[in-house]
C-alpha positions in Angstrom: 2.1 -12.8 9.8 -0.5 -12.4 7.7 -1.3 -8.8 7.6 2.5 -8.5 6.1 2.1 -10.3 3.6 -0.6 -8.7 2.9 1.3 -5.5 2.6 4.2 -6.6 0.9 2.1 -7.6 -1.5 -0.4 -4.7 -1.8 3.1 -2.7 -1.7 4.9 -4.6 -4.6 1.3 -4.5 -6.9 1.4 -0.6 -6.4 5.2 -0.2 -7.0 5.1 -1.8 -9.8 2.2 -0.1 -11.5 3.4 3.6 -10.6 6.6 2.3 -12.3 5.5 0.8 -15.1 2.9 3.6 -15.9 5.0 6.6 -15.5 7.5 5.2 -17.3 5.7 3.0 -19.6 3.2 5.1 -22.5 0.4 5.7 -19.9 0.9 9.2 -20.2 -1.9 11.1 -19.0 -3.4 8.1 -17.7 -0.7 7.1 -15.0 -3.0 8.2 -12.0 -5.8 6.4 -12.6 -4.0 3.4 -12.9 -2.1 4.6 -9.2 -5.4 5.0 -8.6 -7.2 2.0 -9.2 -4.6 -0.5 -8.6 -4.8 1.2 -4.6 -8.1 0.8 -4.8 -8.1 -2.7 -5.8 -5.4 -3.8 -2.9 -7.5 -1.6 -0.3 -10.5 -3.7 -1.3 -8.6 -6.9 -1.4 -6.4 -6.9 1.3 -7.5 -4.0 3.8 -10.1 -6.1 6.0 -6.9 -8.2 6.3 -4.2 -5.7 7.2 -5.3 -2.5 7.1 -4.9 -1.2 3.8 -1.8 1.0 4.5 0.4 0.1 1.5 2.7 3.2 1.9 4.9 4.0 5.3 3.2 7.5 5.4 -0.2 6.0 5.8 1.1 3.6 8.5 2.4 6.6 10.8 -0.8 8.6 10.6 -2.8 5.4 11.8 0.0 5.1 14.7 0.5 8.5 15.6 -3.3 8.1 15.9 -2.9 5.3 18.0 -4.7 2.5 15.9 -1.3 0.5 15.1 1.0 -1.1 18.3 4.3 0.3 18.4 6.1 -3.3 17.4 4.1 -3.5 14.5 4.6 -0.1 12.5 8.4 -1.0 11.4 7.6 -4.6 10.6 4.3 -2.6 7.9 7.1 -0.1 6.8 9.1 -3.2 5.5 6.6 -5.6 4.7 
């Protein structure tokens, strides 16, 4: 239970910055506040969950066989 909320959280923090910063005045700057914000969550939360933050990430790690089966759609909604 606690990787998820892990996720959910790592996944609001970086929704919310791509949406504030793209449509906010960060102008040229909206990546490398993407960036760093992911980089932040990975450090924070990854030795916890993962790091996977987006559902793409989460079906690489499965398709390589790193992640059970049961828990890819509960990281996809967490």
């Amino acid at each position: 239970m606690k990787k998820y909320v892990v996720e959910f959280i790592g996944s609001f923090f970086l929704l919310l910055i791509i949406v504030v910063s793209v449509n906010g005045t960060a102008g040229n700057m909206a990546p490398l506040a993407i960036g760093s914000i992911l980089m932040v969550m990975v450090f924070a939360g990854g030795y916890i969950s993962g790091g996977h933050f987006n559902p793409a990430v989460t079906q690489g790690v499965w398709i390589r066989g790193n992640v059970k089966a049961t828990d890819v759609p509960r990281y996809m909604i967490g």
